[in-house]
C-alpha positions in Angstrom: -2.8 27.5 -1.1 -3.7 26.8 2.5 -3.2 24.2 4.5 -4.8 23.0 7.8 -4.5 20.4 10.5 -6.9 18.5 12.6 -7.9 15.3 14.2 -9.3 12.1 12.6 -11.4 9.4 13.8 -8.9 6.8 14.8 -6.8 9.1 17.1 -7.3 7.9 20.0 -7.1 4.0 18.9 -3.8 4.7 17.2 -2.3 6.6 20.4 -2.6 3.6 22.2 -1.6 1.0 19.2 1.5 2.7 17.6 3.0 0.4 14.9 6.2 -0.6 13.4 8.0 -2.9 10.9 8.9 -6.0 12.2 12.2 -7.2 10.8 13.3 -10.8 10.2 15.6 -12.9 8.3 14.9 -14.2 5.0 15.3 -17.7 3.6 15.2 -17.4 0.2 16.5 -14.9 -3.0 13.2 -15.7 -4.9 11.1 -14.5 -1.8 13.8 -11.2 -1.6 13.3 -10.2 -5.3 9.2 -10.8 -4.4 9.5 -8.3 -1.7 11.8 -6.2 -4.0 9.1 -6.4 -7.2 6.1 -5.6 -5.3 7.0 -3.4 -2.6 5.8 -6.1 0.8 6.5 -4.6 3.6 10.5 -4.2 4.7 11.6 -7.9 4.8 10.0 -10.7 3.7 9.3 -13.5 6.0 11.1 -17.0 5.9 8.4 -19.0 4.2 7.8 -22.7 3.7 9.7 -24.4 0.0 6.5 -24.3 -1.5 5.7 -21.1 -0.9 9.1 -19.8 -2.3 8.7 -22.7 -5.5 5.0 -20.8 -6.0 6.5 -16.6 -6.2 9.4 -18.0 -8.8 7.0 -19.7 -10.9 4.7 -16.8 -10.9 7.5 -14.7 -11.6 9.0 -16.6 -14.3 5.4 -16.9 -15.5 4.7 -13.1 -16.2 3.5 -13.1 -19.6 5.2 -10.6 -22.1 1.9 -9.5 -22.2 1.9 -7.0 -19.4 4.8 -4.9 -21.0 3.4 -1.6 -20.3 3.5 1.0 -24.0 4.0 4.2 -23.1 1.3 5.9 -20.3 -2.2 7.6 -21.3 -3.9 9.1 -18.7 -7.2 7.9 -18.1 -10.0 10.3 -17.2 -12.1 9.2 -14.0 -13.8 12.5 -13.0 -13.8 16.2 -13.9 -10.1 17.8 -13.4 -9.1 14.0 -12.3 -6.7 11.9 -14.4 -5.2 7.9 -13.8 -2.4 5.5 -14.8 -3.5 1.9 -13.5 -1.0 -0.9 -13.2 -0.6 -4.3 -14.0 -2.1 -6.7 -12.2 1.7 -8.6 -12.3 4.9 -8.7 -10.7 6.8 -6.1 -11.2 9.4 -7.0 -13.5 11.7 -5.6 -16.9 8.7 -6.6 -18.8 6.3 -4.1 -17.5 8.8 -1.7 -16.1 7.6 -2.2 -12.4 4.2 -0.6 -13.5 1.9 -2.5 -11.3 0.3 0.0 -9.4 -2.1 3.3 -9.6 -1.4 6.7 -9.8 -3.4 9.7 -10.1 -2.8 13.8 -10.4 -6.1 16.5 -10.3 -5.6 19.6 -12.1 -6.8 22.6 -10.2 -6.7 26.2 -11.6 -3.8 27.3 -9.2 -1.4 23.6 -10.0 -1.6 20.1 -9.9 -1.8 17.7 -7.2 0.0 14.2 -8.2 -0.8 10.9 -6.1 1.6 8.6 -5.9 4.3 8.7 -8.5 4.7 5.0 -9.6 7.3 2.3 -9.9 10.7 3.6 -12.3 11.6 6.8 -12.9 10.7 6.7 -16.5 6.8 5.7 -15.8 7.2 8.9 -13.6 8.3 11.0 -16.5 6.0 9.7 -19.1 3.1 10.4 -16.1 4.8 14.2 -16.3 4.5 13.9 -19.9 1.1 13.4 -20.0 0.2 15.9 -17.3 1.7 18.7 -19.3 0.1 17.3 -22.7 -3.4 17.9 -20.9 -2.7 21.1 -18.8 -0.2 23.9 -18.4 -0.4 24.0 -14.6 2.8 23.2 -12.6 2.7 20.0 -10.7 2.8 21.8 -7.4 2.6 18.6 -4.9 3.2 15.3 -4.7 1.0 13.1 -2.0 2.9 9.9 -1.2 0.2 7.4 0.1 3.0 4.5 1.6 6.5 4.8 1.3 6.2 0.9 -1.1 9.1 0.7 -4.6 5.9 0.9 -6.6 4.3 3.8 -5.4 7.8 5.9 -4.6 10.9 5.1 -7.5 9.6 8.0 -9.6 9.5 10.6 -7.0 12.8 11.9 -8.2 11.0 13.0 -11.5 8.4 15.2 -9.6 11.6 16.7 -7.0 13.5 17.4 -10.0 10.9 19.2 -12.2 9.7 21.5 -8.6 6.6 19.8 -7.0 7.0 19.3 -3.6 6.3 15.7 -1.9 4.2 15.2 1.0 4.1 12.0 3.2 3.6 10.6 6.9 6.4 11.1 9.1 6.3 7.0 9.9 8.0 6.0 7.0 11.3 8.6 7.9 12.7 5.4 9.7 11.9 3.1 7.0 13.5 5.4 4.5 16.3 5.6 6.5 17.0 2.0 7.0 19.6 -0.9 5.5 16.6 -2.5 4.4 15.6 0.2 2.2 18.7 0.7 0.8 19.4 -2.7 0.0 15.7 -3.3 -2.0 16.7 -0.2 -3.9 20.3 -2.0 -4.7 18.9 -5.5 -5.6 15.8 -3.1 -7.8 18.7 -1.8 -9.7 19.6 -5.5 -10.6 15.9 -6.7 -11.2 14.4 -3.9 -12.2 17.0 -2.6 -14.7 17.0 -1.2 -16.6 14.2 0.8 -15.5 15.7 0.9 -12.4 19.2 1.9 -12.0 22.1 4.1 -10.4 20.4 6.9 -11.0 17.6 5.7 -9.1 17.4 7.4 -5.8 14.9 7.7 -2.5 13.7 10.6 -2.2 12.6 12.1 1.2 9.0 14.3 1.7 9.8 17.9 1.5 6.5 17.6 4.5 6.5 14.9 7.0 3.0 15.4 8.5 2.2 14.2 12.1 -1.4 15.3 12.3 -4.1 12.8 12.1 -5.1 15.1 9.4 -4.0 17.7 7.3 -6.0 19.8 4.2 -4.8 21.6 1.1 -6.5 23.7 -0.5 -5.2 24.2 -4.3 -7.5 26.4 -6.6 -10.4 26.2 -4.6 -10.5 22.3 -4.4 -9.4 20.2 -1.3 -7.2 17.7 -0.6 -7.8 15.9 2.7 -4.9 13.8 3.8 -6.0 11.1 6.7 -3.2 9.0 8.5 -5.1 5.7 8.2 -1.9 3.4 9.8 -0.6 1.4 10.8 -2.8 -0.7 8.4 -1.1 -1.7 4.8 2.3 0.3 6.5 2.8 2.3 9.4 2.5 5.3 6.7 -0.9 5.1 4.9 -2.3 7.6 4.2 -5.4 8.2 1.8 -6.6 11.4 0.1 -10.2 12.6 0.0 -11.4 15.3 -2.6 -15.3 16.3 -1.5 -15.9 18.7 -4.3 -15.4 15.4 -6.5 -16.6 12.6 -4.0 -13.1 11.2 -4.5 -11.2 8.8 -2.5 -7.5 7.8 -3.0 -7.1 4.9 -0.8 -3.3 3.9 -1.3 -3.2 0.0 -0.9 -5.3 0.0 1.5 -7.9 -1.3 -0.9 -7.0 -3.5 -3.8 -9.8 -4.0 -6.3 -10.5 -7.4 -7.9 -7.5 -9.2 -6.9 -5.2 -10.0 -3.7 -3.4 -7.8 -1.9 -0.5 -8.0 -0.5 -0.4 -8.1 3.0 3.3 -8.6 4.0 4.1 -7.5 7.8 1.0 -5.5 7.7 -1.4 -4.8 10.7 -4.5 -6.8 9.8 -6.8 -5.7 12.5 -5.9 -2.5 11.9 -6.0 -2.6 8.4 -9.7 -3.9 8.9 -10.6 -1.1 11.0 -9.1 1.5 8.9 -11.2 0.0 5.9 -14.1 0.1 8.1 -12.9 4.6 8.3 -13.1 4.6 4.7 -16.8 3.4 3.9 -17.7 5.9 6.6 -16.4 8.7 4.6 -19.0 8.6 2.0 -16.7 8.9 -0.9 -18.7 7.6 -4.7 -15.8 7.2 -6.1 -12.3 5.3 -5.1 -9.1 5.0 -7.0 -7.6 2.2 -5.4 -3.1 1.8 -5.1 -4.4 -1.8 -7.5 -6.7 -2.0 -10.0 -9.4 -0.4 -11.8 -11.3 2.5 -10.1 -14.6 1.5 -8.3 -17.9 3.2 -8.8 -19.6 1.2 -5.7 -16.8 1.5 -2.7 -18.9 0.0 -0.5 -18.9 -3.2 -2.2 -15.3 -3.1 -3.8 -13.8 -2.4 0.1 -15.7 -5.2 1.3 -13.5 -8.0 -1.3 -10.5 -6.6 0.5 -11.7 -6.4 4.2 -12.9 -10.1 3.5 -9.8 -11.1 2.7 -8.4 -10.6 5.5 -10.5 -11.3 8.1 -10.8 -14.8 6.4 -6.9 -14.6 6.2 -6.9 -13.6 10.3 -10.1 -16.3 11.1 -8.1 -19.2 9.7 -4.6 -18.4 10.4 -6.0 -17.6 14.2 -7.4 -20.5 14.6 -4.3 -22.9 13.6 -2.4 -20.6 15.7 -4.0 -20.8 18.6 -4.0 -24.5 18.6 -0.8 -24.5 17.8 -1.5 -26.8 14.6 1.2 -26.1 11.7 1.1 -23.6 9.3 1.5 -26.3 6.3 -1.5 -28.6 7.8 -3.5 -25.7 8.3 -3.0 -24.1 4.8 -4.1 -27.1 3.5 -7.1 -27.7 5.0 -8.5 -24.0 4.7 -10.7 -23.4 2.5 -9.8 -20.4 -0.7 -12.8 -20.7 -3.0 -13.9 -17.6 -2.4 -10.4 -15.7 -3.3 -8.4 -18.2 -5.2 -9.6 -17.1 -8.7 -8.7 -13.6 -8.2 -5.5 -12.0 -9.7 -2.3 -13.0 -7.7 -3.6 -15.9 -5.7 -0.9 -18.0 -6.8 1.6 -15.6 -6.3 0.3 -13.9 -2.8 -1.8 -15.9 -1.0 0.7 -18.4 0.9 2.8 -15.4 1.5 0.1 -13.3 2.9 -1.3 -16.3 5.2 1.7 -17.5 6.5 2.7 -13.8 7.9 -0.8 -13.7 9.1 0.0 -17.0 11.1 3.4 -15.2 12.3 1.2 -12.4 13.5 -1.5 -14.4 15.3 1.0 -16.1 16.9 2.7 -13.2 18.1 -0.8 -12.0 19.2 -1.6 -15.1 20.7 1.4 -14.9 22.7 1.0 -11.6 23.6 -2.7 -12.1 25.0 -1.4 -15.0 27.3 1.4 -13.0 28.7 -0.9 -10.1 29.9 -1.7 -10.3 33.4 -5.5 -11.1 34.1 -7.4 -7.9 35.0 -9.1 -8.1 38.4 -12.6 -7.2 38.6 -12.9 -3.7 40.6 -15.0 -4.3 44.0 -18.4 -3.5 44.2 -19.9 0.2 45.1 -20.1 0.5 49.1 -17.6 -2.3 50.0 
């Protein structure tokens, strides 16, 4: 194996722009078991009734439908293997399998991405990796430090791989707030989620904008791409395949969730990814995509619209309930988790261009410098 370090292409724009959770208060139990299901960002925000009245009904709603059987990996490309979630809440029903994971078997080990929701959806994953090779799972790439990406890490520890992430989530992981979601999981997830559940720290907290293993002559390029979805993101490129692993950064054919997320930067970081020329992405939700360019754009459309119209009614101070009501969500609203996500995601997008707002009218106006020669 061998392993590498360099610089990426947003450097210099995330020197300057660091990034962190912001913390708030919540108003309601409904919104904290949301947060809790899906893996939003730290804390949910307060949010309107309606908005609270909309995630219980979707909850309550889940059909028995998306109860998960037992995993089959799914081909995708030569030596490259995929579990894909529900497009659901994560609930009992489906065992908090609502997102992607991935693992490429090399001729040295295997390389998991991502290790899902529950600890049993992790060990059925490992299952199925040792029905299709006899390679060790050597690593574990951890794209965002979210409940459905990380509750089955344990699995991977325990049977020896070791786990990789970005050294941003290390405060996150080592906060109340992730401690209590993992508590109140053991209540709403059980029983898939339980005592025995635990967080489970990266053996290799990497700092570098980029780092590359190299496993049985295939590599593994690991770009910081935060703070964008989280602080954390990272996404995994394989050239020899033309593969991207894009985390939740992208979110195919149905809305993302956006919680505390940085929106500009997670347009900007989208805008990284088409430049990397990948033919193939295997998104953190929904099925792979065989035209990036296109599939990237739903997402990045999303939330400019999202920043657009909650800008706007920010920084004219109108309401966030007048101007929810008033914007127009053709275009998205009959894609997966509208209901559910939508009024979340736009009124933390009003929070945030508010903030912004604010922010831009505190800086001091910049002087022009004097001409040459006087």
């Amino acid at each position: 194996m061998h392993i590498t370090y360099s610089l990426n292409m947003r450097q210099a724009a995330k020197a300057k722009r660091g990034g962190g959770r912001r913390v708030s208060p919540m108003s309601s139990v409904c919104l904290l078991w949301l947060a809790l299901s899906v893996g939003a960002v730290t804390h949910a925000q307060a949010l309107p009734a309606e908005a609270a009245a909309d995630a219980a009904e979707a909850a309550a709603a889940a059909p028995a439908s998306t109860a998960a059987p037992r995993l089959r990996a799914e081909p995708v490309a030569d030596g490259v293997w995929a579990f894909f979630g529900a497009a659901a809440l994560g609930s009992p029903a489906n065992r908090n399998f609502i997102s992607n994971a991935a693992f490429v078997v090399t001729t040295e080990g295997v390389v998991v991405i991502d290790a899902l929701g529950s600890p049993v959806l992790a060990a059925e994953m490992l299952a199925e990796i040792r029905r299709i090779t006899p390679q060790p799972v050597r690593h574990v790439i951890v794209t965002h430090y979210h409940a459905d990406h990380i509750y089955g890490l344990q699995v991977f520890r325990d049977a020896g791989a070791s786990v990789w992430a970005h050294a941003a989530a290390r405060a996150y992981l080592q906060s109340d707030t992730a401690a209590q979601r993992l508590q109140a999981s053991r209540t709403d997830l059980a029983p898939w989620v339980d005592a025995a559940t635990r967080l489970v720290a990266a053996d290799h907290w990497l700092t570098a904008p980029q780092t590359t293993i190299t496993l049985g002559g295939m590599d593994f390029r690991i770009v910081h791409v935060g703070p964008a979805h989280t602080p954390e993101d990272l996404v995994v490129f394989v050239p020899q395949r033309g593969l991207l692993f894009s985390g939740d950064l992208f979110f195919r054919g149905r809305i993302p969730f956006v919680g505390q997320a940085d929106s500009r930067a997670w347009i900007e970081s989208l805008q990284g990814l088409m430049a990397l020329g990948a033919t193939l992405v295997l998104p953190g939700h929904g099925p792979v995509s065989r035209d990036p360019a296109a599939d990237l754009a739903l997402t990045r459309d999303y939330l400019l619209h999202l920043r657009q119209a909650m800008g706007a009614a920010a920084q004219q101070l109108e309401p966030f309930e007048e101007a929810y009501a008033r914007t127009d969500w053709s275009q998205f609203e009959g894609l997966p988790l509208f209901r559910a996500a939508n009024r979340m995601n736009a009124f933390n997008t009003y929070l945030l261009m508010e903030q912004q707002t604010e922010q831009r009218a505190e800086q001091p106006a910049v002087q022009p410098a004097p001409a040459a020669g006087r």
